[in-house]
Residue, then its C-alpha position, 0 to 999 in steps of 0.5 A: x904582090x905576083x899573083x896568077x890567076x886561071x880562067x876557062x875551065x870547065x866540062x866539055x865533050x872529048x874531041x872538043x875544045x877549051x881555052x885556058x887563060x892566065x892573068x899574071x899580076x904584081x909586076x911585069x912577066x916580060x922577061x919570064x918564062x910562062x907555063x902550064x901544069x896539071x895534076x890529075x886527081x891522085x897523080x903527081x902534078x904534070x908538065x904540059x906546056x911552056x913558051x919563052x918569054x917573047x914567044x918565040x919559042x914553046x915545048x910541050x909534053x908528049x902527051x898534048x903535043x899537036x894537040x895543045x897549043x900555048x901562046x901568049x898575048x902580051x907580057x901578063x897573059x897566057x893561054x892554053x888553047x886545047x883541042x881534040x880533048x881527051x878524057x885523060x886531059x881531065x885534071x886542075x890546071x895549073x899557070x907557073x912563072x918562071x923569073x928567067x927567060x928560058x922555058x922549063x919542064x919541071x916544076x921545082x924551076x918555075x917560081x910562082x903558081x896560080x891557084x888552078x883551074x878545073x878541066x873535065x873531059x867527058x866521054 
């Protein structure tokens, strides 16, 4: 059974750092494509980051880029290390598997989903 599971979360100070991670189990993910989502409370769930399935390759939305940086230890974990947060960062944060290579930025293309993780940003 594929299963993701988020970790890292939790309350920080704008201007600080966290690092999310994402555990990915059931079956090897060296082939897919791996990305991070958020949904903020009332809004629709985001786009924030993707990365190819070697690692060579990341897009990122607007809104994180320079910011966020996505990296991926080894075929099952990813992570999302975030700096110079925002209060609008706030939001759950959600880890997506893709069963291609290539990497996305729309949810409807990623085939698995963690449960998400809590991200507060205070200012």
């Amino acid at each position: 059974q594929v299963q993701l599971v988020e970790s890292g979360g939790g309350l920080v100070q704008a201007g600080g750092s966290l690092r999310l991670s994402c555990a990915a189990s059931g079956r090897s993910f060296r082939t897919y494509a791996m990305a991070w989502f958020r949904q903020a409370p009332g809004k629709e769930r985001e786009f924030v980051a993707a990365i190819y399935w070697s690692g060579s390759s990341t897009i990122y939305a607007d809104s994180v880029k320079g910011r966020f940086t996505i990296s991926r230890a080894n075929a099952n974990t990813v992570y999302l290390q975030m700096n110079s947060v925002k209060p609008e960062d706030t939001a759950v944060y959600y880890c997506a598997a893709r069963s291609t290579s290539t990497v996305a930025a729309t949810r409807r293309q990623y085939d698995y989903w963690g449960q998400g993780t809590q991200v507060t940003v205070s200012s």
